[in-house]
PyMOL CGO cylinders between C-alpha atoms (Angstrom):
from pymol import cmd
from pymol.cgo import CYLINDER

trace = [
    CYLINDER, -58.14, 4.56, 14.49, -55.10, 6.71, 13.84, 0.3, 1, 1, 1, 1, 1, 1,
    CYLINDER, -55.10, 6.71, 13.84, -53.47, 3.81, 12.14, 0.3, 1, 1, 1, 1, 1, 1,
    CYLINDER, -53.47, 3.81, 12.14, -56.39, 2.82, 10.18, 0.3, 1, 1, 1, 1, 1, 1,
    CYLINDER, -56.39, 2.82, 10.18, -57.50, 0.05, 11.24, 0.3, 1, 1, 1, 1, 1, 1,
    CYLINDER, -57.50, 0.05, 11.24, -61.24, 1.35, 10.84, 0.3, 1, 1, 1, 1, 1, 1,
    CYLINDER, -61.24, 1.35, 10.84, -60.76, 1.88, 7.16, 0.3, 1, 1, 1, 1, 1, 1,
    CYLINDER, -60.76, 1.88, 7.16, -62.62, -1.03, 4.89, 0.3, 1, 1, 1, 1, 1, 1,
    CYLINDER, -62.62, -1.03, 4.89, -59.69, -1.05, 1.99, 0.3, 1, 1, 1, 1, 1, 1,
    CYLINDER, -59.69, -1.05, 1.99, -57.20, -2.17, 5.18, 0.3, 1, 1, 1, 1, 1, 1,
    CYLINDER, -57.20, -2.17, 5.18, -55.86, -5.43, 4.68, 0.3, 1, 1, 1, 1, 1, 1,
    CYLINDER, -55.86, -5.43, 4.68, -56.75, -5.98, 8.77, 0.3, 1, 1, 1, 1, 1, 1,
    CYLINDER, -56.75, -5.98, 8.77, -60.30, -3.97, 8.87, 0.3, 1, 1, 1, 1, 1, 1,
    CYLINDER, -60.30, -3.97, 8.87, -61.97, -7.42, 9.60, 0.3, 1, 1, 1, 1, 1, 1,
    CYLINDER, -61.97, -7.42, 9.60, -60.01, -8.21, 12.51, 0.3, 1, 1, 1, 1, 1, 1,
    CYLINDER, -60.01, -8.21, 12.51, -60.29, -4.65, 13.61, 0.3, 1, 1, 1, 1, 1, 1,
    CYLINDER, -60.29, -4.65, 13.61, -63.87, -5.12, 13.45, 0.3, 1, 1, 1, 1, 1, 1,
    CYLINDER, -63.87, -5.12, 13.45, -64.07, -8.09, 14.85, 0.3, 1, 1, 1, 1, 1, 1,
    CYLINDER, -64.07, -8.09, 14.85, -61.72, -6.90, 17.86, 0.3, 1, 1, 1, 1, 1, 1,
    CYLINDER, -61.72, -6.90, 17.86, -64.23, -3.87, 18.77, 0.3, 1, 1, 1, 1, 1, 1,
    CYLINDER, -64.23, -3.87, 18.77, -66.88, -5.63, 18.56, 0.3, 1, 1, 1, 1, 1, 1,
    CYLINDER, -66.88, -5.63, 18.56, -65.67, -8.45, 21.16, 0.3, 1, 1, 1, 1, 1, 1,
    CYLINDER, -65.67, -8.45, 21.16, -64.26, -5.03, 23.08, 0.3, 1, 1, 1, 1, 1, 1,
    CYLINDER, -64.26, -5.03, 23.08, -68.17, -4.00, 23.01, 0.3, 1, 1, 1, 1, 1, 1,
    CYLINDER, -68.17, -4.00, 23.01, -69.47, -6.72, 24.13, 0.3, 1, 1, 1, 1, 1, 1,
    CYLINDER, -69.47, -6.72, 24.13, -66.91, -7.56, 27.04, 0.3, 1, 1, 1, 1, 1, 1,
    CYLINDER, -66.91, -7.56, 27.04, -68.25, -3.83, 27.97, 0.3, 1, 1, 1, 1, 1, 1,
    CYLINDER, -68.25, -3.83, 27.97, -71.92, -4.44, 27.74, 0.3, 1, 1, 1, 1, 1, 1,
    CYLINDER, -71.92, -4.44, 27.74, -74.16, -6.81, 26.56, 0.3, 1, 1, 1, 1, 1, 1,
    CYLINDER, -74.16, -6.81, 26.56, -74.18, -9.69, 23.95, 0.3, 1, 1, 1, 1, 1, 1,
    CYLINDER, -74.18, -9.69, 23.95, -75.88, -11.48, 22.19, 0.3, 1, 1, 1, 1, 1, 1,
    CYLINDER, -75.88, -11.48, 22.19, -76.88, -14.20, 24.62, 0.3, 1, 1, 1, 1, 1, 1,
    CYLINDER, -76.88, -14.20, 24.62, -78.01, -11.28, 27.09, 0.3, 1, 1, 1, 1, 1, 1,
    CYLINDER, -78.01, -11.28, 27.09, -80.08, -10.69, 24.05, 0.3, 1, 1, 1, 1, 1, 1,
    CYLINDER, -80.08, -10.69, 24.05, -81.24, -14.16, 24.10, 0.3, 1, 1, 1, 1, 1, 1,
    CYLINDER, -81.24, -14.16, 24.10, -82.16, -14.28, 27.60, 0.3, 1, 1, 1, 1, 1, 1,
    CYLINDER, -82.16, -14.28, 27.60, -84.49, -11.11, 27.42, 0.3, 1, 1, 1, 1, 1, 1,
    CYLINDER, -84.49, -11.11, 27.42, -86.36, -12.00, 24.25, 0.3, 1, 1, 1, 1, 1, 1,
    CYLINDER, -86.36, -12.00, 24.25, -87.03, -15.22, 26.07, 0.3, 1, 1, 1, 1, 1, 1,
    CYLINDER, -87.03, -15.22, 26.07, -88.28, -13.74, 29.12, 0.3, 1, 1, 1, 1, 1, 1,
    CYLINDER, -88.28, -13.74, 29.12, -90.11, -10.87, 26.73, 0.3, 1, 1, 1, 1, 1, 1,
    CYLINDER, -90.11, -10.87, 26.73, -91.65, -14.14, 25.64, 0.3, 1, 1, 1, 1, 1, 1,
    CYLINDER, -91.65, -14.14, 25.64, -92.50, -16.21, 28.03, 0.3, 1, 1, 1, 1, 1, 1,
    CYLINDER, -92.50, -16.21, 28.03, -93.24, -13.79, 31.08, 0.3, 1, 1, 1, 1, 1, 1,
    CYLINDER, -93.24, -13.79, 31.08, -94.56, -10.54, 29.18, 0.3, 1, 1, 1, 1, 1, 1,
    CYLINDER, -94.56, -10.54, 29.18, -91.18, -9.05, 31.09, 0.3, 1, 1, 1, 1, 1, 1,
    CYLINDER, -91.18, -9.05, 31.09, -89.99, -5.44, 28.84, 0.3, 1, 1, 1, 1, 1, 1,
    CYLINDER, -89.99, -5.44, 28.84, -86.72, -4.31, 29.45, 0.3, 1, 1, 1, 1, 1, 1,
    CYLINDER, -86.72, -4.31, 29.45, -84.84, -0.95, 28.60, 0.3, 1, 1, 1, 1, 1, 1,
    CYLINDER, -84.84, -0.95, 28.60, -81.46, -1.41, 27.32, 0.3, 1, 1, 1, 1, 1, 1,
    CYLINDER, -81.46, -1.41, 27.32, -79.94, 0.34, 30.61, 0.3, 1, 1, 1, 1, 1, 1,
    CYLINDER, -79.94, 0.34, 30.61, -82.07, -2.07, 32.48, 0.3, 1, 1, 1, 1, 1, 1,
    CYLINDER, -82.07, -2.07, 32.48, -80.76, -5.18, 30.60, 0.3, 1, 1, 1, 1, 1, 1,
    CYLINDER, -80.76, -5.18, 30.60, -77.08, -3.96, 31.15, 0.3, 1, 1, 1, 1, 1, 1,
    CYLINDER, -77.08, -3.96, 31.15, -77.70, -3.50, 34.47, 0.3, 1, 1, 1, 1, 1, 1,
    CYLINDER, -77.70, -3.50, 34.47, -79.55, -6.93, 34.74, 0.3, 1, 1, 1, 1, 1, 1,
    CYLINDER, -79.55, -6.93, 34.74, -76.31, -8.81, 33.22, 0.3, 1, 1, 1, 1, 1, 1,
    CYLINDER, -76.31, -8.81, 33.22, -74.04, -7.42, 35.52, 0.3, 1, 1, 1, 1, 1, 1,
    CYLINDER, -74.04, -7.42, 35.52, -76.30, -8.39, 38.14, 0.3, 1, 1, 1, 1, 1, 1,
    CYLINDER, -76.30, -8.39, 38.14, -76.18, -12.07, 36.68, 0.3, 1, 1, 1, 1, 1, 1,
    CYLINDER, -76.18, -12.07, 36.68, -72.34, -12.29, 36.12, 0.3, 1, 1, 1, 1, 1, 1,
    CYLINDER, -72.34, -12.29, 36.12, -72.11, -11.12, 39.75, 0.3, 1, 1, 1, 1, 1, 1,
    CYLINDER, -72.11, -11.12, 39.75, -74.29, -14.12, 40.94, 0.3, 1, 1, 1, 1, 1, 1,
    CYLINDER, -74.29, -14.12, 40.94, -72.45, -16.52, 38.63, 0.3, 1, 1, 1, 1, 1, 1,
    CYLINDER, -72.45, -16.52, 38.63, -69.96, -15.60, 35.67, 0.3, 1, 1, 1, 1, 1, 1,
    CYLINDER, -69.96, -15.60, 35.67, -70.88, -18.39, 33.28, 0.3, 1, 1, 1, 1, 1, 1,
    CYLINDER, -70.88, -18.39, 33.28, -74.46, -17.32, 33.75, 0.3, 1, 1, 1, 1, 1, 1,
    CYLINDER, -74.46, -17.32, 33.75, -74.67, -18.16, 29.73, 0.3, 1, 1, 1, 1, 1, 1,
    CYLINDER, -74.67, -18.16, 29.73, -74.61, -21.73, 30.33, 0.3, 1, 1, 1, 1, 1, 1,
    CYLINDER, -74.61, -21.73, 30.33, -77.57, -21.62, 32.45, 0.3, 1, 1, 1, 1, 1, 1,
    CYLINDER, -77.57, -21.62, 32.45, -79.49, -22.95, 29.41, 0.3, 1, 1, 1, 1, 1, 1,
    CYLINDER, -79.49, -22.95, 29.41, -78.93, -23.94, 26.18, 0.3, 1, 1, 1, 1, 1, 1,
    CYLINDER, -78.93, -23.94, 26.18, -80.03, -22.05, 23.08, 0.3, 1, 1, 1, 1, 1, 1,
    CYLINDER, -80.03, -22.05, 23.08, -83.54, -23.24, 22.03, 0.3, 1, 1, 1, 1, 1, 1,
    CYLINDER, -83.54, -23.24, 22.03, -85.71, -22.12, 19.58, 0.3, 1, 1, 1, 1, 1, 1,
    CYLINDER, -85.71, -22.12, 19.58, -83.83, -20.42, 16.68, 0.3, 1, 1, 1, 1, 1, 1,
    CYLINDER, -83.83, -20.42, 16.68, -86.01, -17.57, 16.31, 0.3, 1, 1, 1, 1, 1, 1,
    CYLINDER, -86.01, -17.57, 16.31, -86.45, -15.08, 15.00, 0.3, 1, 1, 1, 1, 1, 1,
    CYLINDER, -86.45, -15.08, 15.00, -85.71, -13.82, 18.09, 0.3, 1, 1, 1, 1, 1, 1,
    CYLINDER, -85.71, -13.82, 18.09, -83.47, -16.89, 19.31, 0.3, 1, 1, 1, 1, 1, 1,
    CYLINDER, -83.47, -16.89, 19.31, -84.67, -17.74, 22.76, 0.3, 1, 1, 1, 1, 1, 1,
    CYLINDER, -84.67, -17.74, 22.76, -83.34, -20.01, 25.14, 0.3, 1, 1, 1, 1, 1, 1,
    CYLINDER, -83.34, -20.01, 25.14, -84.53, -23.59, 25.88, 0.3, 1, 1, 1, 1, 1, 1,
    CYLINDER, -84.53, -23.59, 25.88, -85.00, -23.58, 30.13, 0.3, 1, 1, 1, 1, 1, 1,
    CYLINDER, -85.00, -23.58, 30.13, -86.10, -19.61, 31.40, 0.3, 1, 1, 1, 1, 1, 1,
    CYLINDER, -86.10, -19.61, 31.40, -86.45, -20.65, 35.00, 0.3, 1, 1, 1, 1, 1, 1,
    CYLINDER, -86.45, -20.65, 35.00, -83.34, -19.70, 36.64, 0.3, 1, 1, 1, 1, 1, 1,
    CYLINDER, -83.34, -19.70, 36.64, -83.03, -16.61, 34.48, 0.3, 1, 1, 1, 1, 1, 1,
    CYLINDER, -83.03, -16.61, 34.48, -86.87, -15.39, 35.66, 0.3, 1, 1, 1, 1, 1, 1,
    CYLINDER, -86.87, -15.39, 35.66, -85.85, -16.25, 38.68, 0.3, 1, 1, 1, 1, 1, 1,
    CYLINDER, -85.85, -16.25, 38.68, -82.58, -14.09, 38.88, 0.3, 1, 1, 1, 1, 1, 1,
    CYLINDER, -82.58, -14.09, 38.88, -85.01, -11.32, 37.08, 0.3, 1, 1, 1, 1, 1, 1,
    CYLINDER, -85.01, -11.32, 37.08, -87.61, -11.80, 40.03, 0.3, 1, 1, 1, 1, 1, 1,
    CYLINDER, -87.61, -11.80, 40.03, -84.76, -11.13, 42.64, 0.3, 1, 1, 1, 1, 1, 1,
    CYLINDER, -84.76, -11.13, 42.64, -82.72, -8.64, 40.71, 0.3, 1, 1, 1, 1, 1, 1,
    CYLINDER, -82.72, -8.64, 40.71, -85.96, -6.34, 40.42, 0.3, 1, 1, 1, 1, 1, 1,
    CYLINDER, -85.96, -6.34, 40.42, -86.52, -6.82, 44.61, 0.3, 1, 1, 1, 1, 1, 1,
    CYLINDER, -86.52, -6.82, 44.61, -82.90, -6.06, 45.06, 0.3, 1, 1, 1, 1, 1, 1,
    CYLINDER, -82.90, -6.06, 45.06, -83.22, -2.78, 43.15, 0.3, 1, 1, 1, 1, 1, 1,
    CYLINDER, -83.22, -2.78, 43.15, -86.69, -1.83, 44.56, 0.3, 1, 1, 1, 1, 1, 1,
    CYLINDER, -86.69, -1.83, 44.56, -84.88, -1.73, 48.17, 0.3, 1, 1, 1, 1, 1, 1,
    CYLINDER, -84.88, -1.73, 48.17, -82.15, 0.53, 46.89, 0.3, 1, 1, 1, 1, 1, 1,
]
cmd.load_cgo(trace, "trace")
């Protein structure tokens, strides 16, 4: 920030932008995460807070990193869901067990 990056009239504030917002994501959630709970919002009348759905994708990159490929994007939205919610419902089914006996 000290160098500017941040500022819109820099020459690199796109990249900068683009940079945090990778940074963010790599941090948190994105935009498949998103995906994933508007589809089980959707299709299993499942509401999640936004610590919950953090907590949820960590919980799914610890069972499998590439969790994302799971299923492919589906219906376009708005909000995109994803085409196959089974294994992801299923995760959520065991992830909210796993939590009730902590």
């Amino acid at each position: 920030m000290d160098a500017g990056f941040d500022k819109t009239e820099h020459n690199r504030n796109s990249y900068f932008s683009l940079a945090s917002h990778y940074l963010e994501m790599a941090k948190g959630t994105n935009i498949r995460d998103e995906m994933i709970e508007a589809t089980l919002q959707a299709k299993h009348k499942i509401q999640m807070t936004d610590e919950e759905l953090l907590e949820f994708s960590n919980y799914l990159v610890s069972l499998d990193p590439t969790y994302p490929t799971w299923s492919d994007v589906g219906e376009a939205g708005p909000p995109a869901l994803v085409k196959d919610s089974k294994r992801y419902y299923d995760a959520y089914l065991e992830f909210k067990k796993l939590k009730v006996k902590s």
